[in-house]
C-alpha positions in Angstrom: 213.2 179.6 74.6 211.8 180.6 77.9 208.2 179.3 76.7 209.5 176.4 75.8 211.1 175.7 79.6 208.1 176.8 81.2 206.2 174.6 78.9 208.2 171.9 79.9 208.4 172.6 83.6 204.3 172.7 83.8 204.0 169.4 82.0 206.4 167.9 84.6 204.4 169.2 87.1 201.3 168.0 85.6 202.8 164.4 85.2 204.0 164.6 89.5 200.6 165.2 90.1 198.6 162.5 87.9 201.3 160.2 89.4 200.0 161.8 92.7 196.5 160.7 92.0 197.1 157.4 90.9 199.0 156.1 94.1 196.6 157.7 96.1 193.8 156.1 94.2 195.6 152.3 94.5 196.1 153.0 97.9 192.2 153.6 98.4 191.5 150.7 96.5 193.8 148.5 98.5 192.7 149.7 101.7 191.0 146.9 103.6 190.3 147.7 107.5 192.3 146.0 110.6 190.0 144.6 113.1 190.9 143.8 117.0 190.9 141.3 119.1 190.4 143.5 122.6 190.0 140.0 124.7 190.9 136.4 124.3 190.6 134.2 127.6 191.7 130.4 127.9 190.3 128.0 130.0 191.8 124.0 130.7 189.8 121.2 131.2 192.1 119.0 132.6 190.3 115.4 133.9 192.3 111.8 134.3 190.3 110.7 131.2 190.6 114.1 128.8 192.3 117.2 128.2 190.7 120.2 126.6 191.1 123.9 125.9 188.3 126.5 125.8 189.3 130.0 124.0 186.9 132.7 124.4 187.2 135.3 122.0 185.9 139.3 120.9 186.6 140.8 118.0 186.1 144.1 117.5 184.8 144.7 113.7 186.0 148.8 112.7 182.7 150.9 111.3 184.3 150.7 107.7 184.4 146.8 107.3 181.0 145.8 107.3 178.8 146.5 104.2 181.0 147.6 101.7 184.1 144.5 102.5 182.1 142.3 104.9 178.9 141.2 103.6 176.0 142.1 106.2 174.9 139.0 107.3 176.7 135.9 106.7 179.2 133.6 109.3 183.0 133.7 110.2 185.3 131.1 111.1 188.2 131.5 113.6 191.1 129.5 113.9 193.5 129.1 117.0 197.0 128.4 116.5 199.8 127.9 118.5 203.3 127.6 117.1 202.2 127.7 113.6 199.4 125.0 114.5 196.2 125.4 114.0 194.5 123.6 117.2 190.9 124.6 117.5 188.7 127.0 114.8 184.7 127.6 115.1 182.3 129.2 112.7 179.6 131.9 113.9 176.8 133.4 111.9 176.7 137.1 112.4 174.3 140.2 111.6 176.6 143.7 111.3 175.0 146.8 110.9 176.5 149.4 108.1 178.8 152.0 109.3 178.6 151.2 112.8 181.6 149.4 115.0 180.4 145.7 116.9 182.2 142.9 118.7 181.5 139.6 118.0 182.1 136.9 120.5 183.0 133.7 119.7 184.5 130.1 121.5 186.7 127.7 120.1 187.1 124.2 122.2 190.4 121.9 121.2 190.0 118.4 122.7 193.6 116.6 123.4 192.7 114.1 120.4 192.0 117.0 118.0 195.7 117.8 118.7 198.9 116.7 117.9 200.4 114.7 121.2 203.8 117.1 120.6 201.3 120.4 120.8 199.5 119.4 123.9 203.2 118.3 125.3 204.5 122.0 124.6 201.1 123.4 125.9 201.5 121.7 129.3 205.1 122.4 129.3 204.4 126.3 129.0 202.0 126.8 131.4 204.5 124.7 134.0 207.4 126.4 133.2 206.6 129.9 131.5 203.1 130.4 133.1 202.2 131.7 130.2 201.4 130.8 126.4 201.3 132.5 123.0 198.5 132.4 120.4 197.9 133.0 116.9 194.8 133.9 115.4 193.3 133.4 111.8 190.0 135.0 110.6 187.9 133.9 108.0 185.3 136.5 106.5 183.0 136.6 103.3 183.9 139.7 101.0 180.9 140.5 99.4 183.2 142.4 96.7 184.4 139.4 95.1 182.1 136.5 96.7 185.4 134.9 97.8 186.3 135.0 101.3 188.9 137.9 103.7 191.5 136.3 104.9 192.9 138.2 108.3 196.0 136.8 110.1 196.3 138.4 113.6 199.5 139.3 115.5 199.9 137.1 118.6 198.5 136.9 121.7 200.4 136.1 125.3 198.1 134.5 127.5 199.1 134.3 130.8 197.3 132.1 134.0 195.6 134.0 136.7 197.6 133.8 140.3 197.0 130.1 141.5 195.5 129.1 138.7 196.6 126.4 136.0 192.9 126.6 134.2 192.2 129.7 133.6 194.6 132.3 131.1 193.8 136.0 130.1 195.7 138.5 128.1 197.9 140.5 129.9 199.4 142.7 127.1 198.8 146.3 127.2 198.2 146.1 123.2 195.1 144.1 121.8 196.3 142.2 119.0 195.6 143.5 115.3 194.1 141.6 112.3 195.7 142.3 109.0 194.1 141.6 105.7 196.1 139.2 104.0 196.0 140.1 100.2 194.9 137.1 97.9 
């Protein structure tokens, strides 16, 4: 009888720990790195004839993305949004280098008739009466596992205008937005 409990108690314990393994095996498989967006700066061309907005951005690519989930050469695209819209978005050819962290900078430009009327309204409204404005941020990246392309959707950024200024925004946030991969 007791060899029969023991039995029984080391095949539970055997069981525990192959369930062990396989959570911490999907959890390495599902791993895909954040990456940061340490600076985003905003500039306003405002004319008589034309509006438009300049964003200015780096993003900080983590030593474990490129090679393995980012494919080594290749190009990116960004998108700006702002309350849910996206406004402005650029492409940028890039050359990483395995197991090493990089920034890569990159500028999106919105002209007033790329944008909705309403969106450049609540643009101008915000920097009037809030002084400052807040961003959303959408990375495109090809993911030389599947061929298809990493989708990251980054938390927001507040951009607020320097003293004086109505042209020119930075962040001001002690925290640099994150990028998280968004699973297909």
């Amino acid at each position: 009888m007791m060899i029969v409990v023991l039995f029984f108690i080391i095949i539970l314990i055997v069981h525990r720990e192959q369930q062990n393994r396989d959570e911490e095996y999907e959890r390495i498989r599902n791993y895909v790195p954040d990456i940061i967006i340490p600076s985003m700066d905003l500039v306003l061309n405002l004319t008589e004839t034309r509006r438009s907005v300049k964003w200015d951005l780096v993003i900080r690519i983590p030593s474990d993305l490129p090679g393995y989930y980012t494919c080594l050469k290749g190009s990116f695209q960004t998108f700006i949004l702002y309350q849910g819209v996206n406004i402005a978005n650029s492409s940028l050819s890039y050359n990483l280098i395995p197991n090493w962290p990089q920034l890569l900078n990159t500028s999106s430009v919105a002209f007033e008739g790329d944008m909705d009327s309403v969106v450049v309204k609540d643009i101008m409204e915000d920097i009037k009466e809030r002084r400052d404005m807040r961003f959303g941020t959408q990375l495109l990246f090809p993911d030389c596992r599947s061929g298809r392309t990493m989708n990251y959707t980054c938390d927001e950024t507040a951009l607020r205008f320097e003293p004086g200024s109505q042209r020119k925004a930075a962040t001001f946030e002690k925290t640099s937005p994150v990028c998280h991969y968004i699973r297909p």
